[in-house]
VMD Tcl script that draws the C-alpha trace (Angstrom):
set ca {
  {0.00 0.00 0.00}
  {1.32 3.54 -0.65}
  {0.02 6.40 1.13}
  {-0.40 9.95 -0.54}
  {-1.09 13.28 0.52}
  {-2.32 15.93 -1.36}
  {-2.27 19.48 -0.03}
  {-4.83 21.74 -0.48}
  {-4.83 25.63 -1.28}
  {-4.38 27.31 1.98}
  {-6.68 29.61 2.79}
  {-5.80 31.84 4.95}
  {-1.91 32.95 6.45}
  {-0.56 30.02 8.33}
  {-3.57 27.57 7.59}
  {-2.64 24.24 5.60}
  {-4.72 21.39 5.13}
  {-4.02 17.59 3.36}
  {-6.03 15.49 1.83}
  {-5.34 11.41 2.17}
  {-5.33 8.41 -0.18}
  {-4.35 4.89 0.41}
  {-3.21 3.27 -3.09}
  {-3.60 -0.47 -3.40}
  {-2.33 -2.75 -6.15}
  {-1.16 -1.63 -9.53}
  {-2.43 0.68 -12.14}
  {-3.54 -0.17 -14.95}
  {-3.78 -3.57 -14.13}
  {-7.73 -5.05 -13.61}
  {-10.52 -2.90 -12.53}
  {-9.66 0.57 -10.48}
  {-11.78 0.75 -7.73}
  {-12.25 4.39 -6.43}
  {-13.93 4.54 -2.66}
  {-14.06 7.76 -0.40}
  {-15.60 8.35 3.00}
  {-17.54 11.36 4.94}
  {-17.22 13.61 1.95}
  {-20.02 15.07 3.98}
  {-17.63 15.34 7.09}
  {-20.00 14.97 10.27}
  {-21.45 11.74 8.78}
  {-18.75 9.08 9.76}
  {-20.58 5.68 9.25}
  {-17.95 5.48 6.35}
  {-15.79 6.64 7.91}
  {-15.31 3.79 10.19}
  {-16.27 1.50 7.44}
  {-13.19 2.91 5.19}
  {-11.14 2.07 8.74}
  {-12.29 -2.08 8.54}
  {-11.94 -2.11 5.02}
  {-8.72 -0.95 5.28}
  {-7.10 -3.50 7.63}
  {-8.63 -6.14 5.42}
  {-7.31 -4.62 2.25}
  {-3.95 -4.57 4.21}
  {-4.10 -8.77 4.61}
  {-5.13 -9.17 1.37}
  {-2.26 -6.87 -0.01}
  {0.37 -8.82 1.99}
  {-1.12 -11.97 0.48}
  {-0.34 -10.55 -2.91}
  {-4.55 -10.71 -3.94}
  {-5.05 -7.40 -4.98}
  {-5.51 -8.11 -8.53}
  {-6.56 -4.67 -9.75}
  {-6.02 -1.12 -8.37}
  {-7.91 0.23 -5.60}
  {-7.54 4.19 -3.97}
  {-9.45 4.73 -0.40}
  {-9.64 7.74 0.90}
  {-11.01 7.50 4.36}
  {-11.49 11.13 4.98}
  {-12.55 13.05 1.70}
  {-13.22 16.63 3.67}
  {-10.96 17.68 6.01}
  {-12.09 21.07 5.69}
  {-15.47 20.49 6.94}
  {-14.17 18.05 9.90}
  {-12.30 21.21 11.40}
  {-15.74 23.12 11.43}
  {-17.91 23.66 14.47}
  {-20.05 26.26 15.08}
  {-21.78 26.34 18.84}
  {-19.45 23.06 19.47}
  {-21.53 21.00 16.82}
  {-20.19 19.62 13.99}
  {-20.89 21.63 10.26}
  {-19.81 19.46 7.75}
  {-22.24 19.44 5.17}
  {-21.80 23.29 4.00}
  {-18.53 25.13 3.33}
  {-18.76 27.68 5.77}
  {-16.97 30.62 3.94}
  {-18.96 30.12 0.95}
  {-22.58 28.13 2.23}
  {-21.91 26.01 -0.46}
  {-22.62 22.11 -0.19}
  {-19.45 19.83 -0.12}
  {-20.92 17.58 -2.40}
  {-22.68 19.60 -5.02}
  {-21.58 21.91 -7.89}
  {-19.11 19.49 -9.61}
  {-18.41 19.91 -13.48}
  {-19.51 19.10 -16.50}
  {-17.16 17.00 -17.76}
  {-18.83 16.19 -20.99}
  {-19.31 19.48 -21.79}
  {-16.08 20.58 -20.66}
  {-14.19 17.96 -23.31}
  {-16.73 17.04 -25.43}
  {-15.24 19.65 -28.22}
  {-11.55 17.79 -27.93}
  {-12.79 14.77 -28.32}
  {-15.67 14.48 -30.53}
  {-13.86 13.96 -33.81}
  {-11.32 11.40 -31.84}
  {-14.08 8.65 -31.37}
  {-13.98 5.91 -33.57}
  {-15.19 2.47 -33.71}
  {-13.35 0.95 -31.10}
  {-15.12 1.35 -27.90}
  {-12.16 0.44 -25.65}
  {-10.23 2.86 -27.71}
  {-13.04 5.57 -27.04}
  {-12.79 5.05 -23.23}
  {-8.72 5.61 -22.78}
  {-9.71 8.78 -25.52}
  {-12.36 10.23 -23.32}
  {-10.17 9.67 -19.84}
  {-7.53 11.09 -21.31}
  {-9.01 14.44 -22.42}
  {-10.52 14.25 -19.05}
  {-7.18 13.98 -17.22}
  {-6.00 16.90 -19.63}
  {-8.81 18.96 -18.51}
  {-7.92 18.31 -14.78}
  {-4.53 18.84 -14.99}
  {-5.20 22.78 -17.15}
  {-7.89 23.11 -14.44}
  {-6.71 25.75 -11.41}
  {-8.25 25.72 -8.30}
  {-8.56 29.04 -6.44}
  {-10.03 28.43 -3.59}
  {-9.40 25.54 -0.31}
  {-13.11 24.30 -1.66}
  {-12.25 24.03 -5.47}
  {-8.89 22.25 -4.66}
  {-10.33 19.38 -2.67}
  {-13.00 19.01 -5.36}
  {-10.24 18.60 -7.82}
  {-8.24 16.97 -5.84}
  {-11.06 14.20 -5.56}
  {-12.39 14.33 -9.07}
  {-7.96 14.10 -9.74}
  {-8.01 10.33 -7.74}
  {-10.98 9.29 -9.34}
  {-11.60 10.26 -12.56}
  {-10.57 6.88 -14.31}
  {-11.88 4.58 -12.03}
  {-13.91 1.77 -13.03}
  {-16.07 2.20 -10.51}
  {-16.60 4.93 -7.57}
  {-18.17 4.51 -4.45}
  {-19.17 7.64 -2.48}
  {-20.27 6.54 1.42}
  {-22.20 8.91 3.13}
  {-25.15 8.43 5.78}
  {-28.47 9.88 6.51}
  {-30.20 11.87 9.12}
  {-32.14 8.67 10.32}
  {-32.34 5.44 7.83}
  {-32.00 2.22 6.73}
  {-29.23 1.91 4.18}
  {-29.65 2.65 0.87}
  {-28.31 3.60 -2.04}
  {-28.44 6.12 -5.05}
  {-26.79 5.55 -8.38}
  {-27.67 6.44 -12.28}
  {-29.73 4.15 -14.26}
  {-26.79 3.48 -16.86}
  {-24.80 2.44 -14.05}
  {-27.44 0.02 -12.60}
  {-26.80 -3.36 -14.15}
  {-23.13 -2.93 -12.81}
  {-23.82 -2.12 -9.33}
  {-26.77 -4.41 -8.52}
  {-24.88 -7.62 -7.13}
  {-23.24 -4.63 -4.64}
  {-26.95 -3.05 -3.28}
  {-27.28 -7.21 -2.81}
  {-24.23 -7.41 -0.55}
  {-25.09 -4.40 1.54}
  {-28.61 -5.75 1.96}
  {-29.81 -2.91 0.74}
  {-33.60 -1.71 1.84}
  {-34.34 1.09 -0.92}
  {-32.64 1.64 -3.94}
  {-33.06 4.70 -6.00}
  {-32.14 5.38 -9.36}
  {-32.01 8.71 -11.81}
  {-30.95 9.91 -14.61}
  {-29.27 13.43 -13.75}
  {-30.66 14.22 -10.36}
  {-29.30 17.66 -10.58}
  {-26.95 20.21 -8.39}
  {-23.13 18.13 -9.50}
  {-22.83 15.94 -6.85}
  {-19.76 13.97 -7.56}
  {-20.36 10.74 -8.22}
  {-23.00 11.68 -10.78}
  {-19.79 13.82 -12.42}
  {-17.78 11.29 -12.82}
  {-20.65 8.94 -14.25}
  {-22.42 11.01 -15.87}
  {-19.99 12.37 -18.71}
  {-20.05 8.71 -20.23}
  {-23.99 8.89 -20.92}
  {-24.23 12.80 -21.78}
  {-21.14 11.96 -24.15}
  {-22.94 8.61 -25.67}
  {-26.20 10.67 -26.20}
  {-24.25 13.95 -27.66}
  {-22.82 11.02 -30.26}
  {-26.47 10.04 -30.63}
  {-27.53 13.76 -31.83}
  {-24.79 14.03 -34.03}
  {-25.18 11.16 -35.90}
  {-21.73 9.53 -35.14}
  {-21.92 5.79 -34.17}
  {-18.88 5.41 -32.11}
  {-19.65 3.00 -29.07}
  {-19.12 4.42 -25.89}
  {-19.58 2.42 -22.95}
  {-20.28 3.46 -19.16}
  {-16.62 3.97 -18.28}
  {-17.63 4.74 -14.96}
  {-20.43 3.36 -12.69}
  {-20.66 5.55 -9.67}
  {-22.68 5.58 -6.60}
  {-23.67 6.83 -3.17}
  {-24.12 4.83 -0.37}
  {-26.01 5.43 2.79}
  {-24.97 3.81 5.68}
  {-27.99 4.12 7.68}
  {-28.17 6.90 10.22}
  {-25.81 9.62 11.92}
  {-25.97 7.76 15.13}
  {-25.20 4.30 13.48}
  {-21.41 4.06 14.18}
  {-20.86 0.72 15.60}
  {-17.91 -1.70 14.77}
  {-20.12 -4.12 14.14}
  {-22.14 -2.48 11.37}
  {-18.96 -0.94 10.19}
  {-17.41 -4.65 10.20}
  {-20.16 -5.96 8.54}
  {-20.37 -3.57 5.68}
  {-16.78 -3.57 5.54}
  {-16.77 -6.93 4.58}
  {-19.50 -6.49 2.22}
  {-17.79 -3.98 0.14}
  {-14.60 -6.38 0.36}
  {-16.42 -9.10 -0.91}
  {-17.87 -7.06 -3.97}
  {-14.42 -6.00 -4.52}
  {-13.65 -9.86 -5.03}
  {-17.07 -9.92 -7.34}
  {-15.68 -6.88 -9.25}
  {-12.71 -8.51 -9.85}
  {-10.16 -6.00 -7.75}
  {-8.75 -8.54 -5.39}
  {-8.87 -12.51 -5.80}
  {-11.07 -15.39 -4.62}
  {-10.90 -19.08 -4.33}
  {-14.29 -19.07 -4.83}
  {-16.98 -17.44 -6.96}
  {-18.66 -14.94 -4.65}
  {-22.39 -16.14 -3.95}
  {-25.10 -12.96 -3.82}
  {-27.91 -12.82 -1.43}
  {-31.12 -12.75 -2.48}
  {-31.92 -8.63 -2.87}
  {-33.98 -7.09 -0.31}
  {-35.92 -4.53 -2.85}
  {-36.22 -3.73 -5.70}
  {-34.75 -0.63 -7.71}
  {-37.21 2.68 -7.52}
  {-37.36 6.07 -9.38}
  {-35.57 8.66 -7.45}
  {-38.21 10.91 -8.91}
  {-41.09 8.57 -7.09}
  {-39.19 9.23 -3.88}
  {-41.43 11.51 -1.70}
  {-39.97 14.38 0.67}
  {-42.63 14.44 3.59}
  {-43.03 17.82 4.84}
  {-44.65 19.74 8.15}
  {-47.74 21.90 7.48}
  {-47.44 23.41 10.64}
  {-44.31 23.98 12.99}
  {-44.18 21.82 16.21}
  {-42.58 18.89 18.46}
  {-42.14 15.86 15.95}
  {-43.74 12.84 17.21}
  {-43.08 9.83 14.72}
  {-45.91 6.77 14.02}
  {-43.63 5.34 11.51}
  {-39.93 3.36 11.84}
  {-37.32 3.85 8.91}
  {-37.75 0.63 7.22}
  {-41.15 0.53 7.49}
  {-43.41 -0.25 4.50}
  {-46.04 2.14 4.42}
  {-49.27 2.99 2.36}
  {-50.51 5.79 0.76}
  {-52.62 7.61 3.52}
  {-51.10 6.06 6.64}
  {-49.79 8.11 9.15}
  {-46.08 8.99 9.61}
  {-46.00 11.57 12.36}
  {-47.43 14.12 14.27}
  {-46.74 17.58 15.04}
  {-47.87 18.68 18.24}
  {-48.22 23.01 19.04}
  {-48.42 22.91 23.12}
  {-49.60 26.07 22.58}
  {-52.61 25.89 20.52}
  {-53.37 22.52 22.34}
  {-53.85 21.19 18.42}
  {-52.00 17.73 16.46}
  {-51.49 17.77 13.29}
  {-51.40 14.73 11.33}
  {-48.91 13.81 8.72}
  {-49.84 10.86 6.58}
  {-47.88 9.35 3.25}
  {-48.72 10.53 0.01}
  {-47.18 7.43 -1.62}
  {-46.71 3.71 -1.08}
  {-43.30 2.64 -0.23}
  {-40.05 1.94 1.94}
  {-40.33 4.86 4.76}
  {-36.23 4.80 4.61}
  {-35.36 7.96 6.23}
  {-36.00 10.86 8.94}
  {-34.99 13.51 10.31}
  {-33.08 13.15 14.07}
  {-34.63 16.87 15.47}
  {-37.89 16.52 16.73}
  {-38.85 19.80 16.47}
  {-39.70 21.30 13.50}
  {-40.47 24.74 11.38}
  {-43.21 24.71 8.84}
  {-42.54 23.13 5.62}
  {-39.68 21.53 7.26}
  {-38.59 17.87 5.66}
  {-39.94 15.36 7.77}
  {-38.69 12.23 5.99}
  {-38.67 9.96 2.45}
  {-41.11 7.64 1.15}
  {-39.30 5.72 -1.99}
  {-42.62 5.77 -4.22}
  {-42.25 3.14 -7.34}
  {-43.59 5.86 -9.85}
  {-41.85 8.94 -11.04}
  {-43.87 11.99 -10.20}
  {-41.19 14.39 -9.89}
  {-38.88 16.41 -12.39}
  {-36.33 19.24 -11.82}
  {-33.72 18.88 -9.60}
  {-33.91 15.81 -7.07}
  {-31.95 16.33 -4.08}
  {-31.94 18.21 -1.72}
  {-29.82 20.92 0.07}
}
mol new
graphics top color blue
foreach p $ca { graphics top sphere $p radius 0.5 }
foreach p [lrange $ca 0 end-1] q [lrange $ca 1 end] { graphics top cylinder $p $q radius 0.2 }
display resetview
């Protein structure tokens, strides 16, 4: 294993911060694997995860089974793990700037599709080292002028020509689950298996840049700009990206960060990244794949203690009641009830809220939203 750090622009007289990656196996040799933790910095979950995964990376490294080439980097934000405001932990939003650490990535096809649109041919392998390649170029002309814009580059830097990505974050309150494009899909399902996924939700372009639809994304816009202009090069999904939720805030346990340790290593095997002296056998999924634009944001009418009727996990119907906002005041509950059938598969931790305040998501199994798709 060989350890890197990356510095990132300073910010301010006498301020320095570095960015980590652990570098297993060889490049260019079988699948890269990119994985990064706590991008969003106060949900750890993965962070802990990326801690178990890397003392059984370690074994297997000794034991000479990586077989491809896998970067970890356990802690993708050290900016927002410095920041605390009131002694809690702010590490969703870039203070100087209010802008979210995982939103507002390029777009790369845009950004090279005029260098390479007369270099794709008919070979598609040929097409993917031409489209990483301008993508690398772009990168490397790119200048970062801000402590923000350098750890997004830095990131995008370690993962642009990965085979696959795999961006671990958490929720407020939830069961896991898991986010990913629909081109990327057919790749990724044996891994929602392993992780015993309970919702899975899938989009194309869910809006705002977060990063792992950048670095997935630019292989579909690119395949459907070929599509407009006529030209029949193949292009396949040179990158299948995804985010993965690992359950709640509060749900940092070495178990659960064992366990899903292990999963991940085990898909690694499945991918092909490090060897096995067996075939790996999936589990039986636990859902099935959902619309990201059927997934409903419950919301407060009124603003008031929070007084849940439903669990994360649960399966509810449309009509049934998921909380209850009580006004000591006015004496008066109000009752908050689904709008859609589905997984209940997260909430919020407060239990107070304002009015119109998100309550929790209800993974609906028809589309009935357009625009962008996540949230702040």
């Amino acid at each position: 294993m060989q350890r890197l750090n990356h510095p990132l622009l300073s910010p301010s007289l006498g301020s320095h911060k570095t960015l980590c990656s652990l570098h297993y196996g060889t490049p260019g040799r079988g699948p890269k694997i990119y994985i990064q933790a706590s991008l969003h910095a106060e949900e750890l979950p993965g962070m802990l995860v990326a801690h178990h995964l890397r003392a059984l990376l370690d074994v297997a490294d000794a034991a000479g089974h990586i077989t491809g080439e896998i970067v970890l980097v356990p802690i993708a934000n050290p900016i927002g793990l410095a920041q605390r405001v009131d002694h809690k932990a702010m590490g969703r939003f870039e203070l100087g700037t209010s802008e979210n650490f995982n939103r507002h990535y390029p777009d790369l096809a845009q950004a090279i599709w005029p260098t390479v649109q007369a270099k794709l041919g008919a070979n598609a392998q040929a097409n993917v080292a031409t489209v990483r390649a301008a993508i690398g170029d772009y990168l490397r002309n790119s200048v970062p002028t801000t402590e923000l814009d350098s750890l997004r580059h830095t990131l995008l830097s370690l993962a642009f020509d990965a085979d696959t990505m795999l961006d671990l974050h958490c929720d407020c309150e939830a069961v896991m689950h898991f986010y990913t494009e629909e081109s990327c899909w057919p790749q990724l399902e044996p891994l929602t298996r392993l992780l015993q996924c309970q919702t899975v939700l899938l989009a194309k372009n869910s809006g705002s840049g977060p990063i792992d639809e950048c670095l997935s994304g630019v292989w579909w816009r690119l395949a459907d700009r070929l599509a407009i202009t006529g030209n029949p090069a193949p292009l396949p999904q040179g990158c299948c990206s995804t985010t993965i939720e690992l359950r709640g805030e509060a749900d940092v346990s070495h178990a659960y960060a064992q366990a899903d340790a292990q999963a991940l290593f085990t898909w690694l095997q499945h991918a092909g990244a490090i060897s096995s002296a067996q075939p790996v056998a999936l589990p039986d999924a636990r859902c099935v794949a959902t619309p990201l634009a059927g997934s409903e944001t419950v919301l407060a009418p009124t603003p008031g203690i929070v007084v849940f009727a439903a669990e994360v996990g649960q399966t509810l119907q449309a009509g049934d009641l998921v909380a209850e906002i009580v006004d000591p005041l006015a004496n008066h509950t109000q009752r908050v009830v689904a709008g859609v059938a589905g997984v209940f598969y997260a909430r919020i931790r407060e239990r107070y809220v304002l009015a119109g305040g998100e309550l929790g998501k209800i993974a609906g199994a028809k589309a009935f939203r357009t625009g962008e798709l996540l949230g702040a």
